[in-house]
N, C-alpha and C positions, 0 to 999 in steps of 0.2 A: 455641628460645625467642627473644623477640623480640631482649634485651639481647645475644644474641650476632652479631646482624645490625652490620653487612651482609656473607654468604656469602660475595659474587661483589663485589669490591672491583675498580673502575674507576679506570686509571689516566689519560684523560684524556676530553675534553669529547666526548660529553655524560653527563655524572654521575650517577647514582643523583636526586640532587638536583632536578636540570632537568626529566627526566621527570615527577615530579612536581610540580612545579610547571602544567606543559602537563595536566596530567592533573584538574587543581582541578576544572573546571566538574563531570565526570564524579561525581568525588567528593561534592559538592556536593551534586547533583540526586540523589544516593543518599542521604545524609546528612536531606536534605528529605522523601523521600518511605518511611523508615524509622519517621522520627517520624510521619508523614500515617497510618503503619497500625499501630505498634505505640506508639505515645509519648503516648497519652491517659491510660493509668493514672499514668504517669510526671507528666503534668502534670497531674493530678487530686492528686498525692499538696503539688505545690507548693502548689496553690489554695489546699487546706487547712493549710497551716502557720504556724504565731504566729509564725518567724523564718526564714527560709532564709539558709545561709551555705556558698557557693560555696569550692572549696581547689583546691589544686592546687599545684605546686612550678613553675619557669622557664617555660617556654610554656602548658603549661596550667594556670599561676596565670594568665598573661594570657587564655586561654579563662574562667576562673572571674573574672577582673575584670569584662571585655565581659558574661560570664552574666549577670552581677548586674545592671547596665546593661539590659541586654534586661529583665530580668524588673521591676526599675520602672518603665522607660519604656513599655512595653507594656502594664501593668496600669494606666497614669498614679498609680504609687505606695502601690496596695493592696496590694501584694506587698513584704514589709519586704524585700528583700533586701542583702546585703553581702556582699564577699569578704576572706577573711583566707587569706592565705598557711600552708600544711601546718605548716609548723614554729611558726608564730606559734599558730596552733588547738592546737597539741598541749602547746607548752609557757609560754603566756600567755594562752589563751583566745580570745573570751569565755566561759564556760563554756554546754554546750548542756543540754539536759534534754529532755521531755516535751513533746509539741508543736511541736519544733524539728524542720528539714528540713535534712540535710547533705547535699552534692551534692558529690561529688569529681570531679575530670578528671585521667585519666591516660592517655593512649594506649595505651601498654602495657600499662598495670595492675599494673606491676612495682615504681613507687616506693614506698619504704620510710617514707617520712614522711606520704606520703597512704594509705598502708594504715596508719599507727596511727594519722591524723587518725579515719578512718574508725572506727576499733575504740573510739578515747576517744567517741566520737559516739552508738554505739551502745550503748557501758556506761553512758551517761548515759541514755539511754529515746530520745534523737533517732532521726526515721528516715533513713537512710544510703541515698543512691543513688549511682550513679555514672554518666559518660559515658567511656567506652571504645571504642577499637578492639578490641580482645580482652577478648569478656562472659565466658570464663574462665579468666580471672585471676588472679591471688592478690590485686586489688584486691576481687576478686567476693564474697567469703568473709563480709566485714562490710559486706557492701551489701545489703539488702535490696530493691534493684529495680537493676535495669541496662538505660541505654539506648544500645546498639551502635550507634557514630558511624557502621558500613556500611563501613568502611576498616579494613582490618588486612593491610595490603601493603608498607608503607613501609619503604623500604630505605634511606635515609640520614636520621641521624641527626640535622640538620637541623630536623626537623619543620617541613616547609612544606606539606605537605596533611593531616596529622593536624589541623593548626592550623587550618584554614578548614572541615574536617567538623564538627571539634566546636562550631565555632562557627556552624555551618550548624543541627547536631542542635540548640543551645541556643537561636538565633533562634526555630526551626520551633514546641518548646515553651512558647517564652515569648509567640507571634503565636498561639497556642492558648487563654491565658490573658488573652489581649488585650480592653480593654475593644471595645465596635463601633466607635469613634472612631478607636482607636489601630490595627489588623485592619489589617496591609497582605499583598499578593499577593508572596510568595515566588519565585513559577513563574519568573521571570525571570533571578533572581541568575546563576543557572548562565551563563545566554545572555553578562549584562554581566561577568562573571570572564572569559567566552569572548573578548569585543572587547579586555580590558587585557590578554590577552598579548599582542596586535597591537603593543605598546610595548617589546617585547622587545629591536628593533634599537636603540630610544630607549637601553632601561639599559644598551646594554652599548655604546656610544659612551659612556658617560656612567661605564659603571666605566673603560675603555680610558682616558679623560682622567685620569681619578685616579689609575690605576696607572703615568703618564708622568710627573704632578706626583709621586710618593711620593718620590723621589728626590732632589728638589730641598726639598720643603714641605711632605713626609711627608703623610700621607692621617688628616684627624682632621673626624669627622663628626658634629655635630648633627642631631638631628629635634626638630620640635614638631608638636603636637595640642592641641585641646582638644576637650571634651567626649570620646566615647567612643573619639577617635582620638588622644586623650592615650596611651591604649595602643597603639593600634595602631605609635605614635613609641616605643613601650620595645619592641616584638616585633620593629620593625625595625631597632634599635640593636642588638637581642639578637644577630641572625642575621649582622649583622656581626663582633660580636665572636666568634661560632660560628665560621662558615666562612671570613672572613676575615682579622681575629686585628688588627684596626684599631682605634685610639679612636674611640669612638663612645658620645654620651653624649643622651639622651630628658631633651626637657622638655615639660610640660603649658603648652603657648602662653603663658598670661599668666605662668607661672613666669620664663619666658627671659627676658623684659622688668623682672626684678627682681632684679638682680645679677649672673648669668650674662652676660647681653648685653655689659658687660664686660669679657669675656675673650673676647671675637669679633671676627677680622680676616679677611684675607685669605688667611690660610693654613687657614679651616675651611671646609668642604662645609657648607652648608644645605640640609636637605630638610624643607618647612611640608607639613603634608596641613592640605590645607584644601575637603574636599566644599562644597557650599551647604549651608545651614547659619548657625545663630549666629558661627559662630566664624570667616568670613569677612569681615568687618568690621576683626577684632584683627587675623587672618592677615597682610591688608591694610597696618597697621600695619608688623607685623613687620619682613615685607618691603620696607615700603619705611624703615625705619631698616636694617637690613640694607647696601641700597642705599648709604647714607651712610658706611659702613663700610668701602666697597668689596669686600662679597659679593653676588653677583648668586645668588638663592637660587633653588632648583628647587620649586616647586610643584607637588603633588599635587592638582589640583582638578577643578571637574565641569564642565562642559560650559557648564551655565547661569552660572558665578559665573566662568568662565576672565577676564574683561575685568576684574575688580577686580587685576589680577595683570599688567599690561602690561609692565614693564619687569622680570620673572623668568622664569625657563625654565619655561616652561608642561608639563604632563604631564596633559592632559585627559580625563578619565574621565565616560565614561556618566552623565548624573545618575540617584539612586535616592534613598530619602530617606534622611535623614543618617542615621536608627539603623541602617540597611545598612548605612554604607557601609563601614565597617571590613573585610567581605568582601573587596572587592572594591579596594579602597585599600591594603591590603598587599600586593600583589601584583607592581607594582615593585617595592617595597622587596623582595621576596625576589628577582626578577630582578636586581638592581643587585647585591644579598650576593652569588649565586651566579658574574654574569659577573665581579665583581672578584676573588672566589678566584681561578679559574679564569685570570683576568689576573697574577696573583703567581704560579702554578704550584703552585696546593693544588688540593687534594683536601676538596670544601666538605662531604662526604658523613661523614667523619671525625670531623668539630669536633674536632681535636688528637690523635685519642686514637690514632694512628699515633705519638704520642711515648711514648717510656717513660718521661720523667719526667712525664708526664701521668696515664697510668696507674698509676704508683703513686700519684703525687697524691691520684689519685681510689680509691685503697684505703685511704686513711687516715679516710675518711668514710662509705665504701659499706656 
């Protein structure tokens, strides 16, 4: 079963982890064309719902944040959607009933909090779906429709292609329910995830600098985002504190600029994801206070909007239009997580759990 993975444990580069990573586009274009032949009733059942409410626990709460996003922004906001975190649905609500759509994301299908978000969802009359790598699951039981993200191979624990499938499966449904205005062409993503591995020698000069400074000025890393890549800056803070075991702390762009920015020198990493976009403008901003600070910040940006960004490390990606871009925008941030483990002498495939006070840790909650 899956929670017992990974079998065949790697003791150095290249990882459980890396493969997939290189493997995204593939996953992707499966994830895409799953939903293209079976994901109609799946998003027929959302169309029709008075509320939808996205869950999910650490990565795919952040799949189930981005859902929710996809499913306004595509409907232009006929689609009520929200996401609440498994533990927050199960033991403060909002309450669901009748007419409501619960949509869980679990990979596995294994978590314990998203299978009773699930079960409280369904003793209320809501109806229960789920997005999954594995449709039989014991999340599968209280789900009443399951849409199989196409991926159930993932060997490290990690989660860096579960994480772009399910958000590949939940784009596809939510570009299904899309007004004609809002209808964009999918078929490409795979291709642009394919050109940002090209950036690969990029992140990992760029983890190799940090793991030379950690000794002198310690390695402590901010992200920011706005709009839907506010997340995408908590998924990539996540994967460092996973595999690399660094501070690493996610703000929503105009958050950093209101009190945090204060406690930024030159001893912090700055990574802005800033696609074209609204939120290129503030990015802008950011960056160049930043500058004044004496942090020369790395930027995640696109192609078209690279020149707002002149005096930060550029990291240029494919333009696609912004509600994409989240695809395709974490994906250094998981190269940078992966080669900086791999720079310290971990095992990014792990997240800890080669410690035994780790594991017991993790039995006093399981």
């Amino acid at each position: 079963m899956y929670e017992t993975l990974p079998t065949d444990i790697r003791s150095r580069h290249p990882f459980h982890m890396y493969d997939e990573i290189r493997l995204q586009p593939e996953a992707i274009a499966r994830s895409l064309a799953t939903v293209d032949r079976d994901g109609h009733e799946f998003a027929e059942a959302v169309r029709g719902a008075r509320r939808v409410f996205l869950t999910g626990c650490g990565t795919s709460f952040h799949v189930a944040l981005l859902g929710a996003y996809f499913l306004q922004a595509f409907s232009e906001g006929s689609i009520d959607a929200r996401a609440v975190e498994a533990f927050e649905l199960v033991g403060y609500g909002p309450p669901t009933g009748i007419g409501d759509v619960v949509i869980a994301v679990s990979h596995s299908g294994t978590s314990a909090m998203t299978i009773r978000a699930l079960e409280r969802a369904s003793a209320s009359g809501a109806r229960t779906l789920l997005v999954t790598g594995f449709p039989d699951s014991p999340a599968s039981r209280p789900a009443r429709m399951v849409l199989p993200t196409g991926y159930n191979e993932e060997r490290s624990w990690a989660h860096t292609i579960s994480y772009t499938a399910a958000l590949a499966s939940l784009t596809a449904v939510a570009n299904l329910l899309a007004t004609e205005r809002q209808r964009v062409d999918l078929a490409p993503v795979p291709d642009v995830v394919a050109d940002v591995l090209g950036l690969e020698e990029v992140a990992h000069r760029m983890a190799a600098s940090a793991v030379s400074a950690e000794p002198r000025i310690g390695i402590s890393t901010v992200l920011a985002g706005g709009g839907p890549n506010a997340v995408t800056a908590v998924e990539g803070a996540l994967k460092l504190l996973e595999t690399s075991y660094v501070p690493a702390t996610a703000f929503e762009l105009e958050e950093l600029l209101h009190g945090p920015l204060a406690a930024i020198g030159p001893g912090h990493a700055v990574i802005v994801i800033a696609p074209p976009g609204a939120s290129t403008d503030r990015a802008a901003g950011l960056c160049a206070a930043l500058l004044q600070l004496g942090v020369t910040p790395v930027v995640l940006c696109g192609e078209g909007n690279a020149e707002a960004f002149p005096d930060a490390h550029r990291l240029a990606i494919p333009d696609v239009p912004e509600v994409l871009s989240p695809i395709p925008f974490v994906v250094p941030l998981q190269l940078f997580s992966y080669f900086l483990a791999v720079g310290k002498g971990l095992n990014p495939d792990l997240i800890h759990r080669d410690d035994e006070r780790q594991r017991s840790a993790r039995a006093q909650y399981e």
